[in-house]
N, CA and C atoms as a LAMMPS dump frame, in Angstrom:
ITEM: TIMESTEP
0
ITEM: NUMBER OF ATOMS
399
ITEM: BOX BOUNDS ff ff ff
-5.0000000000000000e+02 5.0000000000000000e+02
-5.0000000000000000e+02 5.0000000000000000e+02
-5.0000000000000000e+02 5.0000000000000000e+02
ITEM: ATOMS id mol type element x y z
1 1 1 N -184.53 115.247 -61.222
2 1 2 C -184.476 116.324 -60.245
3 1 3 C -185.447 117.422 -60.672
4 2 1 N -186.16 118.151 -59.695
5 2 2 C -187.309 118.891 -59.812
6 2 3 C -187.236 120.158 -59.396
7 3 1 N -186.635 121.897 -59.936
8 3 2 C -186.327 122.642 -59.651
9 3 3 C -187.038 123.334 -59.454
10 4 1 N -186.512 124.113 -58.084
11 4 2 C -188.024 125.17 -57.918
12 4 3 C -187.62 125.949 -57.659
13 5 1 N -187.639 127.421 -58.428
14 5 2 C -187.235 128.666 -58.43
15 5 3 C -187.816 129.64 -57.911
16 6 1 N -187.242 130.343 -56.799
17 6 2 C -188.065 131.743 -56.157
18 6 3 C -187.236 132.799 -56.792
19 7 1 N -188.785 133.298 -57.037
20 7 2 C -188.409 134.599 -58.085
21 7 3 C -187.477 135.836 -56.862
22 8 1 N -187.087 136.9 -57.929
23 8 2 C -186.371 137.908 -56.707
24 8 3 C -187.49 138.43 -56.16
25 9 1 N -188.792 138.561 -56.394
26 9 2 C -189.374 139.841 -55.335
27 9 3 C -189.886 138.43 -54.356
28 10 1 N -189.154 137.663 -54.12
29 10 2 C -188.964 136.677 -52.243
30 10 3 C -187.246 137.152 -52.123
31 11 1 N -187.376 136.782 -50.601
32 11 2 C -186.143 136.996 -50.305
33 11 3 C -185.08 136.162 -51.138
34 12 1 N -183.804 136.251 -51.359
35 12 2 C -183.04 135.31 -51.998
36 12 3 C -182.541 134.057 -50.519
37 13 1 N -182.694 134.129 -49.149
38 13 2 C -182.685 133.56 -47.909
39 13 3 C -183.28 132.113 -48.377
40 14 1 N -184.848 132.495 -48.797
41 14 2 C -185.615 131.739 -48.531
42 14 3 C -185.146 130.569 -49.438
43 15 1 N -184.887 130.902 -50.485
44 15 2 C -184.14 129.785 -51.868
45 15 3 C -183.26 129.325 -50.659
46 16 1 N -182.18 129.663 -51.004
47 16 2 C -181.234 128.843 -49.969
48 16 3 C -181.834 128.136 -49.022
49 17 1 N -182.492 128.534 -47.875
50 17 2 C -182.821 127.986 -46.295
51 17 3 C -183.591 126.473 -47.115
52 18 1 N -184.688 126.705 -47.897
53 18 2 C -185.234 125.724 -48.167
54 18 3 C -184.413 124.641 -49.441
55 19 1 N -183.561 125.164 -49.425
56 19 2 C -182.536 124.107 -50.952
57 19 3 C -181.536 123.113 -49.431
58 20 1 N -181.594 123.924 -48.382
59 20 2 C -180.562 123.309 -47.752
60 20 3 C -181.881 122.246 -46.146
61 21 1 N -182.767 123.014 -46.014
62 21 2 C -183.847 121.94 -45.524
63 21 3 C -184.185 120.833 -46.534
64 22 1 N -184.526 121.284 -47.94
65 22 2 C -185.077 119.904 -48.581
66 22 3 C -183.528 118.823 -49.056
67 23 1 N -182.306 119.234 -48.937
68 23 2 C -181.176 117.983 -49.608
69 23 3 C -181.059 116.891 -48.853
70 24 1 N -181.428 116.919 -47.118
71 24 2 C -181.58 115.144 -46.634
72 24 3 C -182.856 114.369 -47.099
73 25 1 N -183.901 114.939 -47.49
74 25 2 C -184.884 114.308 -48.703
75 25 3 C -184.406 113.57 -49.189
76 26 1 N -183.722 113.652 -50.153
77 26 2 C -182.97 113.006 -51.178
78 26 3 C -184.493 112.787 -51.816
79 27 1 N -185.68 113.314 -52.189
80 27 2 C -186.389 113.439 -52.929
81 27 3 C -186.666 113.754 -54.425
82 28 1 N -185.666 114.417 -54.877
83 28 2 C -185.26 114.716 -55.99
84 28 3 C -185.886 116.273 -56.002
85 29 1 N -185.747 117.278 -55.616
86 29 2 C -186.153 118.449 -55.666
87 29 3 C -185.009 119.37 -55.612
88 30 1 N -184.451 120.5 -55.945
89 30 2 C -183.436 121.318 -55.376
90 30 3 C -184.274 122.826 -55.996
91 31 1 N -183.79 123.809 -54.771
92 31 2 C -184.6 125.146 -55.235
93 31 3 C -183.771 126.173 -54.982
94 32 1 N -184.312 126.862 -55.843
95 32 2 C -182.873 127.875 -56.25
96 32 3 C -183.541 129.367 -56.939
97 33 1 N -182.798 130.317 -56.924
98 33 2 C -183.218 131.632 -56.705
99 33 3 C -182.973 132.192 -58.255
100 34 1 N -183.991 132.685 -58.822
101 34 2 C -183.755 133.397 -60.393
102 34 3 C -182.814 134.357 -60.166
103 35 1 N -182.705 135.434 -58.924
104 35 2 C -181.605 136.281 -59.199
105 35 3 C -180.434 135.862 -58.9
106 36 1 N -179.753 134.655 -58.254
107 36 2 C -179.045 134.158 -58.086
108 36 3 C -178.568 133.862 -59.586
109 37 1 N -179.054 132.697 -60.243
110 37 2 C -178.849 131.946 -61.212
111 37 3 C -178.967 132.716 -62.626
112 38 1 N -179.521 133.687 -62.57
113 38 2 C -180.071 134.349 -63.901
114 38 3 C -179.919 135.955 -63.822
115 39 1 N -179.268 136.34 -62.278
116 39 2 C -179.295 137.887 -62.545
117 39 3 C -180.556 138.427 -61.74
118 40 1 N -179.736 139.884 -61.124
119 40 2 C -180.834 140.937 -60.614
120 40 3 C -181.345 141.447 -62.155
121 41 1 N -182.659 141.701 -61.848
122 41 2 C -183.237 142.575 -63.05
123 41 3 C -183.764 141.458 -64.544
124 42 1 N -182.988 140.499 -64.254
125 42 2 C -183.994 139.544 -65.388
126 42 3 C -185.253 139.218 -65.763
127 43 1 N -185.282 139.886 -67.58
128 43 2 C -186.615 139.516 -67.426
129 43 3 C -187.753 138.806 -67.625
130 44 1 N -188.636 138.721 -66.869
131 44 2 C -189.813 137.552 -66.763
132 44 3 C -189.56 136.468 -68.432
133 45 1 N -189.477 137.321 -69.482
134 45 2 C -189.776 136.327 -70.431
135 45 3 C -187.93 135.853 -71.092
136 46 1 N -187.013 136.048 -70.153
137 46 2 C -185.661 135.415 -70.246
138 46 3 C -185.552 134.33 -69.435
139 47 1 N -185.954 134.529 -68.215
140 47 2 C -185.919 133.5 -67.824
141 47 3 C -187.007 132.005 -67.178
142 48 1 N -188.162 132.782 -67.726
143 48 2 C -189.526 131.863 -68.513
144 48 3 C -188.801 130.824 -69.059
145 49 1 N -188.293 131.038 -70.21
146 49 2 C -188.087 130.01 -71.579
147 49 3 C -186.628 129.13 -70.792
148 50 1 N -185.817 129.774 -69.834
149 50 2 C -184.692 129.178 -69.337
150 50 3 C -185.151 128.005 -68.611
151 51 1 N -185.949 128.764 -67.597
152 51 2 C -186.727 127.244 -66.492
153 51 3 C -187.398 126.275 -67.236
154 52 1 N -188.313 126.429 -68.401
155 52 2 C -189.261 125.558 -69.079
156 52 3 C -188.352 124.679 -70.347
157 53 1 N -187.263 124.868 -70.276
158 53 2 C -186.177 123.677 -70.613
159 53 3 C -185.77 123.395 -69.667
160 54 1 N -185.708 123.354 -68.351
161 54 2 C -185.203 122.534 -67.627
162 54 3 C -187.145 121.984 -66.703
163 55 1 N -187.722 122.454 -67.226
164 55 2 C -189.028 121.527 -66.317
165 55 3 C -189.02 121.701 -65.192
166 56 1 N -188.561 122.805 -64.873
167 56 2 C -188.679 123.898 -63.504
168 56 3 C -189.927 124.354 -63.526
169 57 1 N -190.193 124.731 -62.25
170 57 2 C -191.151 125.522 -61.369
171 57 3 C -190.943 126.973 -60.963
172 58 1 N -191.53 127.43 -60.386
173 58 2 C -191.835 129.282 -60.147
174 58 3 C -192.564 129.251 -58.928
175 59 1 N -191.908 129.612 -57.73
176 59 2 C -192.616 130.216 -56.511
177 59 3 C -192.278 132.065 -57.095
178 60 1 N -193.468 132.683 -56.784
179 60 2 C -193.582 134.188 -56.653
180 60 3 C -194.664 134.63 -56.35
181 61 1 N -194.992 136.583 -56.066
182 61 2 C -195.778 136.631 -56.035
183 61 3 C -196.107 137.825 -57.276
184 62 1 N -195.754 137.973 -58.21
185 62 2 C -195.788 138.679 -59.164
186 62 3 C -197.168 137.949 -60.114
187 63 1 N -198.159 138.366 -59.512
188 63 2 C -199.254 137.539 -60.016
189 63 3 C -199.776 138.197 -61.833
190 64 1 N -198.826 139.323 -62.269
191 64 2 C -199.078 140.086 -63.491
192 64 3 C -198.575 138.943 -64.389
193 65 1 N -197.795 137.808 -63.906
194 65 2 C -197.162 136.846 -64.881
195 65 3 C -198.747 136.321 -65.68
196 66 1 N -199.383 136.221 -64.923
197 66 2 C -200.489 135.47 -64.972
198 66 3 C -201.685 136.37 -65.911
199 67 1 N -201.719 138.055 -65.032
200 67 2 C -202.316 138.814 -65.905
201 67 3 C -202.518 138.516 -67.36
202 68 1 N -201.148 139.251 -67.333
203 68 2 C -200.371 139.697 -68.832
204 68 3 C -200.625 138.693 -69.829
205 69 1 N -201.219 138.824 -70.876
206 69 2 C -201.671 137.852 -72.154
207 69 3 C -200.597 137.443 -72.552
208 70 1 N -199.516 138.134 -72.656
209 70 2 C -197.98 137.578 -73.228
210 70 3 C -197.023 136.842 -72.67
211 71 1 N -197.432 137.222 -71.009
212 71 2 C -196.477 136.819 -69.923
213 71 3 C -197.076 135.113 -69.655
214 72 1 N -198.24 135.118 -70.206
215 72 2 C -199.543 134.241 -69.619
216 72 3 C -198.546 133.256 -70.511
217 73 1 N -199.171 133.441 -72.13
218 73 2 C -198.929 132.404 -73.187
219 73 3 C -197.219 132.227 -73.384
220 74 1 N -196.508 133.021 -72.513
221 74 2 C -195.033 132.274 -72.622
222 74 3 C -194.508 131.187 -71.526
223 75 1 N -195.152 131.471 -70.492
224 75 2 C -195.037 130.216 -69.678
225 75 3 C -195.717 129.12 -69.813
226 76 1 N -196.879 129.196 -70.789
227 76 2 C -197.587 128.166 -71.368
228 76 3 C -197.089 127.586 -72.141
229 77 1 N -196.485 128.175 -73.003
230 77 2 C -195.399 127.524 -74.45
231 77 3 C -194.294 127.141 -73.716
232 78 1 N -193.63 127.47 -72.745
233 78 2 C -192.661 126.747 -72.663
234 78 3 C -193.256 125.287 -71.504
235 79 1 N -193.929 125.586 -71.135
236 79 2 C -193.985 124.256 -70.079
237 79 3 C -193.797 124.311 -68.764
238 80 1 N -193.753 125.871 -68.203
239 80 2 C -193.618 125.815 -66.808
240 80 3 C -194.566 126.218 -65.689
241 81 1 N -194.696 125.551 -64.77
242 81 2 C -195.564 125.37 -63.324
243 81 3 C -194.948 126.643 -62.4
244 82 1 N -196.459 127.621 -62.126
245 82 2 C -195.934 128.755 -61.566
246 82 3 C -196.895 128.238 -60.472
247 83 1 N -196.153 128.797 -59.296
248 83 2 C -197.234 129.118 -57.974
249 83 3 C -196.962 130.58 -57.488
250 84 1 N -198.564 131.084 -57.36
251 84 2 C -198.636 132.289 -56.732
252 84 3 C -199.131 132.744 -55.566
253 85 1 N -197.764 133.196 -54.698
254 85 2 C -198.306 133.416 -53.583
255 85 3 C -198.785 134.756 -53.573
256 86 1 N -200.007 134.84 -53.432
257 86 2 C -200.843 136.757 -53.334
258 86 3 C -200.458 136.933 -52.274
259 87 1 N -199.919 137.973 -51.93
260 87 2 C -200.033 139.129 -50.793
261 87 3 C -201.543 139.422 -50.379
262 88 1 N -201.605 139.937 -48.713
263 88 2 C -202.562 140.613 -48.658
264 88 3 C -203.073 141.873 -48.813
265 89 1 N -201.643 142.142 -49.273
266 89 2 C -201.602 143.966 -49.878
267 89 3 C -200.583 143.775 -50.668
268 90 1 N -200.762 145.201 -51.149
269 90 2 C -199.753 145.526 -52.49
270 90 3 C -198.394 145.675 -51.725
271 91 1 N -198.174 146.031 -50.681
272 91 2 C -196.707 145.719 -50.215
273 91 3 C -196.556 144.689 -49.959
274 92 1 N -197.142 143.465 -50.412
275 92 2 C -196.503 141.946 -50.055
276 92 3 C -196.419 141.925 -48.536
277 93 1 N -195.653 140.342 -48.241
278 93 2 C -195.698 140.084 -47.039
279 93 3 C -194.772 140.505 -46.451
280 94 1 N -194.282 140.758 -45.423
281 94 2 C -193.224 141.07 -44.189
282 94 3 C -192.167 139.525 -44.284
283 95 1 N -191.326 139.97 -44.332
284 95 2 C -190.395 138.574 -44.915
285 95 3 C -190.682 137.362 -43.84
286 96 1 N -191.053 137.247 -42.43
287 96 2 C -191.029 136.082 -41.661
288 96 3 C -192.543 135.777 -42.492
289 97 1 N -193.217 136.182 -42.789
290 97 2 C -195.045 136.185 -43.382
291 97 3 C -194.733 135.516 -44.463
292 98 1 N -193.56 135.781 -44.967
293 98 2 C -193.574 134.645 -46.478
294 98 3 C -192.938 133.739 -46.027
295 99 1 N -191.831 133.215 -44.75
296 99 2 C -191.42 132.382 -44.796
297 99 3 C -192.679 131.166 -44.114
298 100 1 N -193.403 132.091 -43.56
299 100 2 C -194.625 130.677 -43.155
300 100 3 C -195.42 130.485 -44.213
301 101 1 N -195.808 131.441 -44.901
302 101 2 C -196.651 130.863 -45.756
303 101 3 C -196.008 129.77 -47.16
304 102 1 N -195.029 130.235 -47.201
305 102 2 C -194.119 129.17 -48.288
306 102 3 C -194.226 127.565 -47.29
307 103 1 N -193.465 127.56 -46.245
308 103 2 C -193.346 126.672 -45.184
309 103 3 C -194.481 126.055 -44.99
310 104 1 N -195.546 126.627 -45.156
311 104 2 C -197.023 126.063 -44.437
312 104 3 C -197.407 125.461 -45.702
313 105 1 N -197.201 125.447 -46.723
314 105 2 C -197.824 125.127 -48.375
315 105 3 C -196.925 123.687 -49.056
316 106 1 N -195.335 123.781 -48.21
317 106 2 C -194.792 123.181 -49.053
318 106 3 C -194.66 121.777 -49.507
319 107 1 N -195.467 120.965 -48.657
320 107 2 C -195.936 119.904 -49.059
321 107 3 C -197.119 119.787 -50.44
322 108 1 N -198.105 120.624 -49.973
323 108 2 C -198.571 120.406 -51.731
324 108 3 C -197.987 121.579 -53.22
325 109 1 N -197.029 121.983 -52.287
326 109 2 C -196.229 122.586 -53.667
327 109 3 C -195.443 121.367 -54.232
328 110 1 N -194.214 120.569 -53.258
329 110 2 C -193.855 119.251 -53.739
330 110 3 C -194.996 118.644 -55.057
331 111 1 N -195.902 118.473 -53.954
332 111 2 C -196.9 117.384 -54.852
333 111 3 C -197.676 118.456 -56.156
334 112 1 N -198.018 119.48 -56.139
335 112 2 C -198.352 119.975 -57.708
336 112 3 C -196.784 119.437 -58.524
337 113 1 N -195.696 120.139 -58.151
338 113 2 C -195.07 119.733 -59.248
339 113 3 C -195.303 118.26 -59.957
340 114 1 N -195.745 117.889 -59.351
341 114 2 C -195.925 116.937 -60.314
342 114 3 C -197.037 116.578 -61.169
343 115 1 N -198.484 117.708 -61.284
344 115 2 C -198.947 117.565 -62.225
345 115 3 C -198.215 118.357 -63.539
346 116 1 N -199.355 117.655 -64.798
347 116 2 C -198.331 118.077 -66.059
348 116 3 C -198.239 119.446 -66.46
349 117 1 N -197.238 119.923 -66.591
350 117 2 C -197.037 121.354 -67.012
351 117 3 C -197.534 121.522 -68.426
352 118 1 N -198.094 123.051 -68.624
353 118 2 C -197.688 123.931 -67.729
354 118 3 C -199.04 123.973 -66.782
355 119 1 N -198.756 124.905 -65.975
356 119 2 C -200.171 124.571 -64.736
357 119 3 C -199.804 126.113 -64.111
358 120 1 N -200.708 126.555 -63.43
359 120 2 C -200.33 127.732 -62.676
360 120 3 C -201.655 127.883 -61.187
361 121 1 N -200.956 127.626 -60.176
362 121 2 C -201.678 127.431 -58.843
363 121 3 C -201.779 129.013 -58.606
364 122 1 N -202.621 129.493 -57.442
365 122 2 C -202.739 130.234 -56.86
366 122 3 C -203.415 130.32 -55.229
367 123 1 N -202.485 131.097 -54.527
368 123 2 C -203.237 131.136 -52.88
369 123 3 C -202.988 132.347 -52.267
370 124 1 N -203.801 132.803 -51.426
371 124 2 C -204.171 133.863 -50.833
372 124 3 C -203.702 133.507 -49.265
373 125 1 N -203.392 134.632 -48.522
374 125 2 C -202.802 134.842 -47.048
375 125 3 C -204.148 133.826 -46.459
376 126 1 N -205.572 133.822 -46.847
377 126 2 C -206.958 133.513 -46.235
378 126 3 C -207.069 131.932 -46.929
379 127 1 N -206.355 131.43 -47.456
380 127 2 C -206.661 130.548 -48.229
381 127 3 C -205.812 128.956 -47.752
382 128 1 N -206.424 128.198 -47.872
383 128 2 C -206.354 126.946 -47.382
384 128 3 C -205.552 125.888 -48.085
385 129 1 N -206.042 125.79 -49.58
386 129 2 C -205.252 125.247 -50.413
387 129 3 C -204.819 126.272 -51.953
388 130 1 N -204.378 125.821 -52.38
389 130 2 C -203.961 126.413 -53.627
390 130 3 C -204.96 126.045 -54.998
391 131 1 N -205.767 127.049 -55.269
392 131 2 C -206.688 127.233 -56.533
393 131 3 C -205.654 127.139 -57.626
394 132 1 N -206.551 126.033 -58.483
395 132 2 C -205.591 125.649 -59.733
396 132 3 C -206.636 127.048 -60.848
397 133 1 N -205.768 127.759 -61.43
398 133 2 C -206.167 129.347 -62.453
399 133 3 C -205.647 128.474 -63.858
């Protein structure tokens, strides 16, 4: 089974709506919400090391994970596959704006997970496919 975690700055909706669209799959995927499972306010490098023992994934758009030299090399050490969805502004998207753009991607989000971790994709509101960073 192949977990895919939306961070809190997405709605916590969207985890659910899509954990309960992808279970007639029977694909082996289930996706599930960090503040749900791990707490409002958790942080980035608590529950980094939590997902990358279980060989989980990361939908967000907190693209500083990526910045950050520390934030960078802890999702690297542990083994986990982030995807970043950029905003087209610093206020992020308007919540129906993330539910298409998650929706519109999620076939090759399926299929990255399955290259080898750790890996970290990235895509833009203008962007077509997801740039491997």
């Amino acid at each position: 089974m192949t977990k895919i975690y939306i961070d809190e700055n997405l709605p916590l909706n969207i985890a659910e709506g899509l954990n309960i669209l992808e279970a007639p799959n029977r694909d082996g995927f289930e996706v599930l919400s960090i503040k749900k499972v791990f707490g409002s306010g958790t942080a980035d490098e608590d529950w980094l090391a939590k997902i990358g023992r279980e060989n989980a994934v990361v939908i967000t758009q907190d693209f500083n994970i990526h910045r950050n030299h520390y934030q960078r090399a802890l999702y690297q050490q542990h083994n986990v596959g982030v995807f970043f969805i950029s905003p087209p502004s610093k206020t992020g998207y308007q919540y129906w704006e993330m539910v298409e753009q998650i929706i519109k991607r999620w076939r090759d989000i399926k299929k990255h997970c399955k290259s080898q971790r750790p890996f970290a994709f990235r895509c833009t509101s203008r962007s077509t496919d997801f740039e491997r960073l």
